[in-house]
N, C-alpha and C positions, 0 to 999 in steps of 0.2 A: 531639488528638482521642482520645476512650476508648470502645474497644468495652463496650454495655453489652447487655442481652436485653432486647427486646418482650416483651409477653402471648404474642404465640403463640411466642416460642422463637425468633424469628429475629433474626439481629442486626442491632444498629440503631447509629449514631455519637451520640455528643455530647461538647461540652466536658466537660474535664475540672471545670471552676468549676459545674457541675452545671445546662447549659443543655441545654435540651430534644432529642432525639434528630432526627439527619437522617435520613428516611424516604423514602430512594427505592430502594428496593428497584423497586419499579415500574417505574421510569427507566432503570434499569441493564436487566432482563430485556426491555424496548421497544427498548434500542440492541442486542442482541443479536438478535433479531426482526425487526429493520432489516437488520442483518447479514445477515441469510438471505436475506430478501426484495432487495436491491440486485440481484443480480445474474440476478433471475430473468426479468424483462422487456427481453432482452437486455442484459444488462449495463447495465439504468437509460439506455440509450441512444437515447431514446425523449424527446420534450417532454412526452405526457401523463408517463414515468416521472419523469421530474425533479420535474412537479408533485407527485405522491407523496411521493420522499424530500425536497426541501428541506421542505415543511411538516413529514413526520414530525421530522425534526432538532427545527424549529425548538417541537414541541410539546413534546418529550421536554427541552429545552432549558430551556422556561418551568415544564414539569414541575418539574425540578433545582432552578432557582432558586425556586419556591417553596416546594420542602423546606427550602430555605438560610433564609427567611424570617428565621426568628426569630433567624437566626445570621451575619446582614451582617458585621461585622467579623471573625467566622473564613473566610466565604467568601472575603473578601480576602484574608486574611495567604495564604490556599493560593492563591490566584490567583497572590499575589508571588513564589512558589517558580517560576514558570515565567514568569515576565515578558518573559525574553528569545525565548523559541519566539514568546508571544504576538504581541508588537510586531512579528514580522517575518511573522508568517502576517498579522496584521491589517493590515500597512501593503500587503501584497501586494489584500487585499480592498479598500482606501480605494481603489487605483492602478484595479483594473476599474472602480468606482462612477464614478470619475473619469475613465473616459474616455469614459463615457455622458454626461458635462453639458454641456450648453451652455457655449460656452465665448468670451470677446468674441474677434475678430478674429486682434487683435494679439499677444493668449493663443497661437493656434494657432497662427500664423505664428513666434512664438519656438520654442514648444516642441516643435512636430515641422512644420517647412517643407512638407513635400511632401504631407502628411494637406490642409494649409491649398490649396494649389496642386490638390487631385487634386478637393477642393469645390467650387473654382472661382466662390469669391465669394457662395454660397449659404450665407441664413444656415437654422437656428441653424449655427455653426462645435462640431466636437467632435474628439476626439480619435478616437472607432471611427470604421471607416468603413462598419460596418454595425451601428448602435447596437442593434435590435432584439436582434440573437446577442449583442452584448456583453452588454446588460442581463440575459440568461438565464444570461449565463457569472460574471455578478456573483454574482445568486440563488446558480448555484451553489457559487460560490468562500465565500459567506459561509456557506451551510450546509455547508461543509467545514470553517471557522471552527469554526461552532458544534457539530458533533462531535468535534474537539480538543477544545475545550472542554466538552464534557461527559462526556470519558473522565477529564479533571482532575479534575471536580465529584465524578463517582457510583464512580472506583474508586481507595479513598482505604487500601486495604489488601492481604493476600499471600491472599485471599479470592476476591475480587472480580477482580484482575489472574490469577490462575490461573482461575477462571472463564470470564474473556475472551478468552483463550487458548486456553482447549478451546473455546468458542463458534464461533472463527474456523478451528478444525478441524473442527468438526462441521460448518460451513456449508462448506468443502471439499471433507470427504468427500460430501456431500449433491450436489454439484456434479458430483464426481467419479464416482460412481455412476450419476448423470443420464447423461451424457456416453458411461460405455461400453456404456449398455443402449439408446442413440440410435444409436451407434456400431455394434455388433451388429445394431440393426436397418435402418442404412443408411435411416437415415428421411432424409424427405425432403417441405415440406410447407413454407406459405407465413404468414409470423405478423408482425403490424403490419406491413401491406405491405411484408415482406420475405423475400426466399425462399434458406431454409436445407437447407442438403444435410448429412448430417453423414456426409461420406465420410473424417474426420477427429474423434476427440473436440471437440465444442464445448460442451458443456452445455447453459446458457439462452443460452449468447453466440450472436453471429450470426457473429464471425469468432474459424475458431482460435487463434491470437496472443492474441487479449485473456483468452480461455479460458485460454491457457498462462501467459501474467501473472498472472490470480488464484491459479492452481494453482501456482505460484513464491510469491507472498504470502501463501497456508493453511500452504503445506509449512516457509517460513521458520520461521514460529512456531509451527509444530508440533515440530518439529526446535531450536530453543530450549526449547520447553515437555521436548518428552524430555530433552536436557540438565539441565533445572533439575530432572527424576524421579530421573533417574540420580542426581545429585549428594548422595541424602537417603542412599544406601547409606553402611550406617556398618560393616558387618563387616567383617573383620580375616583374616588368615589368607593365606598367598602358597602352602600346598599342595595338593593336587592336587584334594584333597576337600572344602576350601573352594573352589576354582575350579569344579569339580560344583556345590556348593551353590548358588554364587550364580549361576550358568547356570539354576539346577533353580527358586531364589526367584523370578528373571527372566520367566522362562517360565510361570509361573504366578502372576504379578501384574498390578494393573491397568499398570503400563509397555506388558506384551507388546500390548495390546489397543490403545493409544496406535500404538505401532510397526505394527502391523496397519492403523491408517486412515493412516500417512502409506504403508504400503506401495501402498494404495489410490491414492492420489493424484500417488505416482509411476505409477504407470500408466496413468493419465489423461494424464499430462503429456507421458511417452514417446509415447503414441498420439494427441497434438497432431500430429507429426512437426514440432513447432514448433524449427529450428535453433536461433535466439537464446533462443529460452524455455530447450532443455535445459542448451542450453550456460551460460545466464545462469545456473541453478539450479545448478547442479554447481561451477561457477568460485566462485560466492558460496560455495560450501558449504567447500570449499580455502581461498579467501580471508581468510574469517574464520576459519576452523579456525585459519592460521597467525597471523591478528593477536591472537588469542587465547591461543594457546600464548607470545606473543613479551611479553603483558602480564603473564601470571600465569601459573606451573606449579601452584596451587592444583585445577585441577578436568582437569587434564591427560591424568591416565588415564579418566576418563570421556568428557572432550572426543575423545580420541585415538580410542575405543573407540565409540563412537558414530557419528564420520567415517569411519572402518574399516567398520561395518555398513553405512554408507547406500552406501559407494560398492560392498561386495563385494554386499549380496544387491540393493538396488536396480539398480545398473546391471551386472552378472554376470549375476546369475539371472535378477533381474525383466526386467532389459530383453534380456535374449537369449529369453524368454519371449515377451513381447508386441512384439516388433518391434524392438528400439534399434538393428539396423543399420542399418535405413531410413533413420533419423534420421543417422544416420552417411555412409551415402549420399548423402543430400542434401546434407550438410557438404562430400563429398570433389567431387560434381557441382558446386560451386558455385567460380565465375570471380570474376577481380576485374571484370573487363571482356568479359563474355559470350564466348560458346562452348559453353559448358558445357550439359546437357539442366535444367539448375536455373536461375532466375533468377540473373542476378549482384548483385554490390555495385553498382557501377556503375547497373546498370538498377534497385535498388533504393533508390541514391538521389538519383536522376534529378530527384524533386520536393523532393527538402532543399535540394541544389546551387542550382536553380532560385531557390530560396525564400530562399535569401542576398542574392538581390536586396533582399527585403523587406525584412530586418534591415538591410541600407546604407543604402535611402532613408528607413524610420523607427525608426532604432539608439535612439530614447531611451524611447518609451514604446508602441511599435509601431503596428498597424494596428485592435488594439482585439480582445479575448478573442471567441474563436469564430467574427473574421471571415475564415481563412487562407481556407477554401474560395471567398470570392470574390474576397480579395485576390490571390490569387493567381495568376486567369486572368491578368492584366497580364504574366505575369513568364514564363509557362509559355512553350515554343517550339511555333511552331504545328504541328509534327509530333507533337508529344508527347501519351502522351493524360492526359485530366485526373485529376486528384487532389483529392479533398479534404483529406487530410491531408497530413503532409510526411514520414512514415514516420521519422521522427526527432525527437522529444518535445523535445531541444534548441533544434532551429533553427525549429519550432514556436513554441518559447514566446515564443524568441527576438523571433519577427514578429509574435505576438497581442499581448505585453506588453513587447517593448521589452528592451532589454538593465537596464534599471531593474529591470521585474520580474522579468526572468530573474535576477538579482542577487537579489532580495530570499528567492524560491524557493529559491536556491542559497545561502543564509544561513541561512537555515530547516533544508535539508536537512542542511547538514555540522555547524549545532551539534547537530540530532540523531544523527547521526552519532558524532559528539565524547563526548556526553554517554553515553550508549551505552558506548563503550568504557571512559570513567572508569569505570563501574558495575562494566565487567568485571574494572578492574582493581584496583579500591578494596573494594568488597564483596566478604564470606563468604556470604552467605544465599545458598544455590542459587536459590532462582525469580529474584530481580533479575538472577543474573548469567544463567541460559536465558532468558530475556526479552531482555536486553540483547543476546544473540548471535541470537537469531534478527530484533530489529529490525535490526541488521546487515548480515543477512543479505539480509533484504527489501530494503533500501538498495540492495545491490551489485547484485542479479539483476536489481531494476526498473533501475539507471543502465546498468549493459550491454546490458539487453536496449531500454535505449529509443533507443540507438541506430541501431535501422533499424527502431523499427516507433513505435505511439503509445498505447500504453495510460496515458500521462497526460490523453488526453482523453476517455478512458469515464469515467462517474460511478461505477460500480462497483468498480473497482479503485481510481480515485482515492479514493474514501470508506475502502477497505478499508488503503490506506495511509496515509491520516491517520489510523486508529485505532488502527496497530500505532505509528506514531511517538509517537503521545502515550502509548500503552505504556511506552515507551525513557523517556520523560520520568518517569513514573508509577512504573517502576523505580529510577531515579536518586534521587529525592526519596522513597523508600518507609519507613516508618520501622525503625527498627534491632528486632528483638527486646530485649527490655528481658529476659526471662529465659533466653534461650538466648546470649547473649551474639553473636549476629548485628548484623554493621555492615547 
């Protein structure tokens, strides 16, 4: 592909064999727009919301591919560059569609016994056992699809991926904002028959946790995006007055401004009092720090020097500022097995334990997406009180989809994962390689923190991380600078 200029001066793609320009400028500023809007109807948690965003996807989708029109066989060859993500997000989508269809008898009874046994002879025979939530969890698992797939399509340069990047910071800080002026006012008020106290930052969300999830998936890629700013510093000089200087350049560029909205968004985060959120955020933040350092010494003083910032003024300053004991508090209040003035581990995962039942009786292809909340009565003990979720995204998916899907998810995740770290550790270009550490990043904070809670099943975060992973992808395959000599 060759950047060339439209009439009006914006740029536009086309073959380089002199084929007509891909014009979706459009497309790409609708996925960004989308971006903001997810999370404002509680977190997309809502069935009219879903109506909303799976259509918006799937218009901005047909948007894309009609730009492609006239350029079918380039559209492919770039699809081919990511063939492996695709195959495993899309066979994860075939597996929902499939557990909504009618299915003969003998079908059931092979491939998940106890689904065929809990029917009890009544036809059609399927694999969900509440087809209705599964067919909505299809819808939405394929417009999760088709947002992958149209971060492939429309951000095909170091343009558009830095664009999308501060996109998903600005809808952040937007968040973030929201939250502590709710927060301050201790509102309190009742919205899609549900009633929200925000004696805690929550944003548009309706529970802290998913609040603290998104603000852990802004901050990632903000925190990779400063990285890949930092990285463009080319001055020289190890004395006293170069080190003034570039303090003084620092402070007085657009960076400092960047670092001003993730400082924002730590504050939001600390004033979740969300344990696994901060902790999950800070650990990914070490984590990758180190896998980073261990790939390449290339961006090492910036990488060092950046992890330095976030942890002395974020959590020193900022969070002895706005509360981080509390949060600390909570940490030291909290049992493995009650006692403690905090909920325990234990009592938090009361409905996961439980919900192991599920995963034994239907280990291959589970109970069928989005139906744990009634699967689940079966399994619960009758003193226990109910759950809809399983406060563990794991043993969740485990029971929705079956250790198949849970496999296929987890195939998906770690070649993004994988692919990710080649970037960091094969490219020079600063934004692939800040890109590639803050999808990282996103990775680690969401797999820790979904350990005892479930923001893999809001539509809002889950959207918001299928478009930081197709990022990781977008980096990896970004093209080299042809005049800077950038891999």
């Amino acid at each position: 592909m060759a950047i060339t200029k439209s009439k009006r001066g914006r740029a536009a793609y086309s073959d380089e064999g002199g084929a007509p320009p891909v014009r979706d400028a459009w497309v790409f500023w609708g996925l960004l727009a989308l971006l903001v809007w997810a999370p404002l109807p509680l977190g997309s948690n809502r069935t009219f919301a879903i109506g909303i965003l799976v259509p918006w996807v799937f218009a901005l989708l047909a948007g894309a591919l009609w730009a492609w029109r006239g350029q079918a066989d380039a559209a492919w060859q770039r699809l081919a560059l990511f063939k492996w993500p695709l195959m495993a997000l899309g066979a994860f989508v075939l597996l929902v569609w499939f557990q909504t269809l009618p299915l003969p008898s003998a079908w059931v009874q092979a491939l998940s016994p106890e689904a065929w046994r809990v029917q009890d002879g009544v036809a059609p025979f399927r694999l969900s056992l509440d087809v209705f939530q599964t067919r909505l969890y299809a819808a939405l698992s394929t417009g999760y699809f088709c947002a992958f797939l149209l971060v492939l399509l429309t951000v095909r340069d170091r343009a558009r991926l830095d664009q999308l990047a501060m996109g998903l910071v600005v809808a952040g800080v937007l968040q973030a904002v929201l939250a502590v002026v709710l927060f301050s006012a201790t509102a309190h008020y009742q919205i899609y028959f549900f009633e929200v106290l925000h004696d805690r930052t929550k944003g548009s969300f309706g529970y802290h946790n998913h609040f603290a999830g998104y603000m852990e998936l802004c901050l990632s890629i903000g925190v990779g995006l400063m990285l890949a700013r930092l990285g463009k510093d080319v001055s020289q000089g190890s004395g006293w007055k170069h080190v003034v200087g570039r303090i003084l350049a620092f402070v007085l560029s657009p960076k400092m401004r960047l670092r001003m909205l993730l400082v924002v968004m730590v504050i939001a985060l600390v004033l979740t009092r969300s344990r696994m959120g901060n902790a999950g955020f800070f650990a990914s933040l070490v984590i990758v720090g180190l896998i980073s350092l261990a790939l390449t010494r290339r961006s090492a003083p910036a990488m060092v020097t950046l992890v330095i910032s976030l942890i002395v003024v974020d959590v020193v300053v900022v969070g002895s500022w706005v509360g981080l004991e509390k949060v600390v508090n909570r940490v030291q209040e909290t049992t493995v097995s009650g006692g403690g003035s905090e909920e325990s581990i234990e009592q938090r995962q009361q409905a996961a334990m439980a919900a192991l039942g599920l995963v034994r009786d239907f280990p291959a292809f589970g109970t069928g997406g989005g139906s744990f909340y009634n699967s689940y009565m079966r399994y619960r003990a009758t003193d226990k009180l109910y759950f809809d979720h399983a406060h563990n995204d794991y043993v969740e998916l485990a029971a929705d989809y079956g250790l198949v899907g849970l496999g296929l998810l987890g195939a998906f995740v770690l070649a993004t994962f994988y692919a990710a770290a080649r970037t960091l550790a094969k490219r020079r270009s600063s934004l692939p390689r800040g890109i590639a550490f803050g999808v990282m990043m996103a990775i680690v904070s969401i797999a820790i923190h979904s350990w005892v809670d479930f923001n893999l099943q809001l539509p809002a975060n889950v959207l918001t991380l299928m478009v930081i992973m197709a990022m990781g992808w977008v980096a990896y395959n970004l093209p080299s600078g042809r005049h800077t000599g950038e891999q």
